[in-house]
VMD Tcl script that draws the C-alpha trace (Angstrom):
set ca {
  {-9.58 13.97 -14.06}
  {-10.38 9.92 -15.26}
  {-12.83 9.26 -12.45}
  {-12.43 4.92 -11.78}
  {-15.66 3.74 -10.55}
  {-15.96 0.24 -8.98}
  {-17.67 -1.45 -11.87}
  {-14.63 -0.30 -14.21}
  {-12.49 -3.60 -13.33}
  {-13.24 -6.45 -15.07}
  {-14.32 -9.42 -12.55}
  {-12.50 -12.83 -12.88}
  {-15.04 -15.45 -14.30}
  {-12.88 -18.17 -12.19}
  {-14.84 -16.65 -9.37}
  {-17.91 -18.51 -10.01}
  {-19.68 -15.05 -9.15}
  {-17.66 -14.84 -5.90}
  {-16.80 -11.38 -4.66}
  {-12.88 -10.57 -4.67}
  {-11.62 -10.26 -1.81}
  {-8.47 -8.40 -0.51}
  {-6.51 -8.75 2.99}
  {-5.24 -5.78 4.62}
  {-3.14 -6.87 7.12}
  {-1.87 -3.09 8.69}
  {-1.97 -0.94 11.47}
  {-4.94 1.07 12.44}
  {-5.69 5.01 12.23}
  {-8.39 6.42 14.42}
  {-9.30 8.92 12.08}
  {-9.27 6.60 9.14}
  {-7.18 8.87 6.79}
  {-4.46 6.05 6.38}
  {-3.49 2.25 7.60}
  {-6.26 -0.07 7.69}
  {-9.29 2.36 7.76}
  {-7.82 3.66 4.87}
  {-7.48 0.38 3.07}
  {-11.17 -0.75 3.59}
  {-12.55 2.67 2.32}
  {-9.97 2.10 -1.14}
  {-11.59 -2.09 -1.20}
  {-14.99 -0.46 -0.86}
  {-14.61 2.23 -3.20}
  {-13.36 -0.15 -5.90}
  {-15.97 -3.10 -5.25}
  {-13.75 -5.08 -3.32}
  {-14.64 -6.82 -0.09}
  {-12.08 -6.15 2.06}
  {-10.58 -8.21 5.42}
  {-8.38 -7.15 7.72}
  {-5.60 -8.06 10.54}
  {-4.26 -6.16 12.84}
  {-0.62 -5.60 13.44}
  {-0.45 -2.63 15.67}
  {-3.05 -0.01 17.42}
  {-2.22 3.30 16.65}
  {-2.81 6.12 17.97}
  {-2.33 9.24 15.92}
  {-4.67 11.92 14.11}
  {-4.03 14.32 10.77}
  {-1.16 16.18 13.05}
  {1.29 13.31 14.12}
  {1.28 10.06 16.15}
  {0.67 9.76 19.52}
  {1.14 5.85 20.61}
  {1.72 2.89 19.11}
  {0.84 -0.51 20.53}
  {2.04 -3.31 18.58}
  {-0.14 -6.75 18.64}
  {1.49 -10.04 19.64}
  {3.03 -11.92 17.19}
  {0.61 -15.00 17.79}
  {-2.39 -13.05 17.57}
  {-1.60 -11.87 14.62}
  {-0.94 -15.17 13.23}
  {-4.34 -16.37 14.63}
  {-5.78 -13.39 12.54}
  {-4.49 -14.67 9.45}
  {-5.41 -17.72 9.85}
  {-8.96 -17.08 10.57}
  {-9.16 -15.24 7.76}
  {-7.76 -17.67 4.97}
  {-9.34 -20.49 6.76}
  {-13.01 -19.35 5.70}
  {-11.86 -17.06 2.99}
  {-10.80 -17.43 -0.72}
  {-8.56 -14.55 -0.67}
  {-7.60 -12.67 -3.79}
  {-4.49 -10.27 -3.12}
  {-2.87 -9.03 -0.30}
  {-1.83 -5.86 0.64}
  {0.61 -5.08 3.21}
  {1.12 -2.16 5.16}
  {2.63 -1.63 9.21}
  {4.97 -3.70 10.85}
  {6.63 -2.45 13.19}
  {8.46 -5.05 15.01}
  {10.79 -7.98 13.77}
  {8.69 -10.67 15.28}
  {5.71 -9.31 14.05}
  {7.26 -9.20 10.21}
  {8.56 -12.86 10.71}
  {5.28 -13.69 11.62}
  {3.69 -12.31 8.92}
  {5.86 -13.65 6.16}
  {5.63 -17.43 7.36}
  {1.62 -17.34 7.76}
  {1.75 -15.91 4.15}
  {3.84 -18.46 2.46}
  {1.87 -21.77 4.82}
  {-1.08 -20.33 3.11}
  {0.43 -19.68 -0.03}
  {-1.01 -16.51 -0.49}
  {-2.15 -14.53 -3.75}
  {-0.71 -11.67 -5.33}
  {0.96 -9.71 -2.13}
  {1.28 -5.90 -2.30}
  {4.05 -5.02 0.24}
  {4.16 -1.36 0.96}
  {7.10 -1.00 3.34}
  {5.40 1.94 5.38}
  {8.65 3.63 7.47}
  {7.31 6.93 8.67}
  {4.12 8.56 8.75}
  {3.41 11.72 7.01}
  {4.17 13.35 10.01}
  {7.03 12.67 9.85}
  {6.86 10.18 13.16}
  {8.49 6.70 13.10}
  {6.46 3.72 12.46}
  {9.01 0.92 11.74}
  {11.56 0.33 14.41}
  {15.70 0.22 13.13}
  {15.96 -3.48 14.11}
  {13.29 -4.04 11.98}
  {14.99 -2.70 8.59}
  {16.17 -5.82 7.91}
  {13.97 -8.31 8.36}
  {11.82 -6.88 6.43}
  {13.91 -7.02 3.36}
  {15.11 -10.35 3.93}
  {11.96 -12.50 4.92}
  {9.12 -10.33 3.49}
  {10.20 -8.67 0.43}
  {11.08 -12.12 -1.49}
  {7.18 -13.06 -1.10}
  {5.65 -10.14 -3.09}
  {4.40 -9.99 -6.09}
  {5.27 -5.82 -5.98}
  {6.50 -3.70 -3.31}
  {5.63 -0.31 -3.62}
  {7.86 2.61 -1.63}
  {8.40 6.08 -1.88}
  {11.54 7.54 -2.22}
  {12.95 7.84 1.56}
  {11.90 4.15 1.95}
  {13.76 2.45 -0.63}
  {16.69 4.65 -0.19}
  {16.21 3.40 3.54}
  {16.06 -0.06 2.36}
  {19.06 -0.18 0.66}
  {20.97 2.10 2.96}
  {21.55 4.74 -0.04}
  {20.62 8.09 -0.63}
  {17.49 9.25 -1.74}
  {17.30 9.08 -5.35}
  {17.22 12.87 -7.19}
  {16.30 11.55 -10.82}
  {14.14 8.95 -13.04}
  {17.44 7.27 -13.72}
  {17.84 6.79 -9.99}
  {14.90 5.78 -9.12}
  {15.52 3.07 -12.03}
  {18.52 1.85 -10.54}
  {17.38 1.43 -7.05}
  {14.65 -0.35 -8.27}
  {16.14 -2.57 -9.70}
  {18.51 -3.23 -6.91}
  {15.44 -3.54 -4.64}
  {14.47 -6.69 -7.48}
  {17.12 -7.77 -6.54}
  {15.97 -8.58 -2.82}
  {13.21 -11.42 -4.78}
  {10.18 -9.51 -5.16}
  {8.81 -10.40 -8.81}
  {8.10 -6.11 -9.40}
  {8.94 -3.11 -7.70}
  {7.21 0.24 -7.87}
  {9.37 3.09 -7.05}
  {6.80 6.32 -6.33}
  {8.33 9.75 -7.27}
  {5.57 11.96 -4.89}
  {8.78 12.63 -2.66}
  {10.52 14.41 -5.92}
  {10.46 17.82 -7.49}
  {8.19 19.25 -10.40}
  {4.78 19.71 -11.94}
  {4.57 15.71 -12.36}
  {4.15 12.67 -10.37}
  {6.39 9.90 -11.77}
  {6.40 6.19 -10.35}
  {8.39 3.76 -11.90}
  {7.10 -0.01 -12.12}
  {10.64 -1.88 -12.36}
  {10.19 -5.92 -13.29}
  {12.87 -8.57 -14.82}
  {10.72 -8.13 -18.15}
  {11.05 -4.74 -18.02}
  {10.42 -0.80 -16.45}
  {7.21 1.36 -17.21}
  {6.91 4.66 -16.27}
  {3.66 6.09 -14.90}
  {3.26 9.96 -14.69}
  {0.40 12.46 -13.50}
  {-0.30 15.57 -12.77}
  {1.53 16.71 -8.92}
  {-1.73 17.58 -6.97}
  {-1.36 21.10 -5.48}
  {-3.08 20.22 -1.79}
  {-1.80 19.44 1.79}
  {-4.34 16.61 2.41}
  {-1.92 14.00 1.46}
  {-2.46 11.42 4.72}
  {-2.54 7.81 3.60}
  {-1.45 8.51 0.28}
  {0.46 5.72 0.46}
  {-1.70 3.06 1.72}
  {-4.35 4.10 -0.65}
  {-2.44 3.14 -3.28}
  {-1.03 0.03 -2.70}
  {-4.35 -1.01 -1.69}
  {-5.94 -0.29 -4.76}
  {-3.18 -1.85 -6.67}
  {-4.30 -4.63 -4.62}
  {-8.08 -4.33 -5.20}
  {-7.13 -4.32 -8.92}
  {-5.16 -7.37 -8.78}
  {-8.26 -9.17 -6.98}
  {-10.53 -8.38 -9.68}
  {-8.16 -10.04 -12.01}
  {-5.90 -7.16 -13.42}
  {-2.74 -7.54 -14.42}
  {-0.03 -5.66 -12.57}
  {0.68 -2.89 -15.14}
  {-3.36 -2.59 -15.38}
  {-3.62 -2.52 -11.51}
  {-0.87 -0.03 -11.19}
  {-2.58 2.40 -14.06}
  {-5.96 2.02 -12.26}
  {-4.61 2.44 -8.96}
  {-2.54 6.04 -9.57}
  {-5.85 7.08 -11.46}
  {-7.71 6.41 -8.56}
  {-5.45 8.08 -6.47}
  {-4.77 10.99 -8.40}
  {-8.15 11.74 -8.30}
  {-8.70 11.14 -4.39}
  {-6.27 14.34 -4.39}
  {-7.73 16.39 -6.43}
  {-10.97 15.79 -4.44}
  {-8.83 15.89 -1.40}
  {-10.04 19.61 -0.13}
  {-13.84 19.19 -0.03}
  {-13.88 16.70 2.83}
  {-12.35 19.39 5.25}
  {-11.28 17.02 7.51}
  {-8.22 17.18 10.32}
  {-5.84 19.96 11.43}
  {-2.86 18.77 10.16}
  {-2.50 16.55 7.01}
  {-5.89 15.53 5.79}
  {-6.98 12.63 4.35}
  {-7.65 11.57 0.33}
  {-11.06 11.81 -0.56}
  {-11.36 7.91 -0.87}
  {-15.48 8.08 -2.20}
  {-14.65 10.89 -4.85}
  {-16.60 8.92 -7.37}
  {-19.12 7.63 -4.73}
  {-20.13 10.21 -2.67}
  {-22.68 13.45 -4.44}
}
mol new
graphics top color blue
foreach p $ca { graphics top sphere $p radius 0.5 }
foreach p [lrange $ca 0 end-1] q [lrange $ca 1 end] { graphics top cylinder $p $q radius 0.2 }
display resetview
């Protein structure tokens, strides 16, 4: 399996020897398998310094979710700002929000800042299976956050749940509901196949230029948690370093891919462990 180390990005000379930087502005996980935790290990792992704002605490483990205590709209706003006030931020990725005021609040701090390169991955449900985005909040969502990103990146049951269809059962599906998520003004859509059937993981990157398919090998393990935050935040650490999207988006399912294969030597959790996010780190 391609093992991506940090140092195989290629840095942005605009930097002026800067570090990239990328926001994740998400929902915590105690056990850092997924959400936020999960984000900063992916930054770290691909030489990104990472920042973060909280939208919700969380509490849940490997087996399911326990709580969830969502942060006040103003605070969260406050954490934004504090963090583009002092930082030069290069891509954003971003993950729970569970309440309408919350998303509203997180889309107009975005666009006063005019933020870089957003990677909106519209986490629903947790790989328990537990709820994480509340009905009322379907909506706004796709209509005041969705227009704002530069990709959006959701698995099967979420874009189906998006667009109040069923889940798509083929390539060609998954084609035509991304395209009919484009349609809601992101500038690219990445539909991920690891809900589907067969030997191979398929995503599908779906832009007005045009739609690339991605494929890997289907990971035979149960440690699946944070799959995918993991990858939206590497897309995003790859955009920060100054990849291009399709670039970002090959590095990123690398990355992953091999996080799951490495998956069962961490031993971690009763349930659904984590990805191994320092497979290429860690001896």
């Amino acid at each position: 399996m391609k093992q991506v180390r940090p140092d195989s990005f290629t840095a942005d000379p605009a930097r002026g020897g800067r570090a990239p930087v990328a926001l994740s502005i998400a929902g915590t996980d105690p056990t850092a398998g997924a959400g936020m935790q999960a984000d900063l290990k992916t930054f770290s792992a691909l030489g990104v310094y990472g920042a973060t704002v909280i939208t919700a605490l969380v509490a849940q483990n490997t087996t399911g979710v326990q709580a969830v205590l969502d942060i006040a709209p103003d605070f969260v706003a406050k954490q934004i700002d504090s963090v583009f006030d002092d930082l030069s931020v290069d891509a954003v990725k971003v993950g729970m929000l569970s309440v309408p005021a919350v998303i509203e609040t997180v889309a107009e701090r975005l666009a006063a800042h005019r933020a870089p390169n957003i990677v909106i991955d519209p986490v629903m449900v947790a790989k328990s299976g537990d709820p994480l985005l509340r009905p009322e909040a379907v909506a706004v969502l796709r209509d005041t956050l969705l227009p704002l990103a530069l990709v959006i990146t959701p698995n099967l049951p979420e874009a189906a749940r998006l667009l109040d269809a069923d889940v798509a059962d083929s390539e060609a599906a998954m084609r035509r509901q991304g395209e009919r998520l484009l349609a809601l003004g992101p500038k690219a859509v990445l539909m991920k196949g690891g809900h589907a059937e067969g030997d191979r993981s398929v995503d599908i990157l779906v832009s007005d230029r045009d739609c690339l398919r991605f494929e890997a090998p289907r990971v035979a393990t149960r440690n699946t948690h944070g799959t995918g935050c993991t990858l939206s935040a590497a897309i995003a650490a790859g955009l920060a370093k100054g990849l291009g999207l399709e670039a970002a988006v090959r590095a990123a399912k690398d990355y992953l891919t091999a996080a799951l294969v490495a998956a069962d030597t961490l031993g971690v959790g009763h349930g659904h462990g984590p990805v191994h996010h320092f497979h290429s780190v860690w001896s």
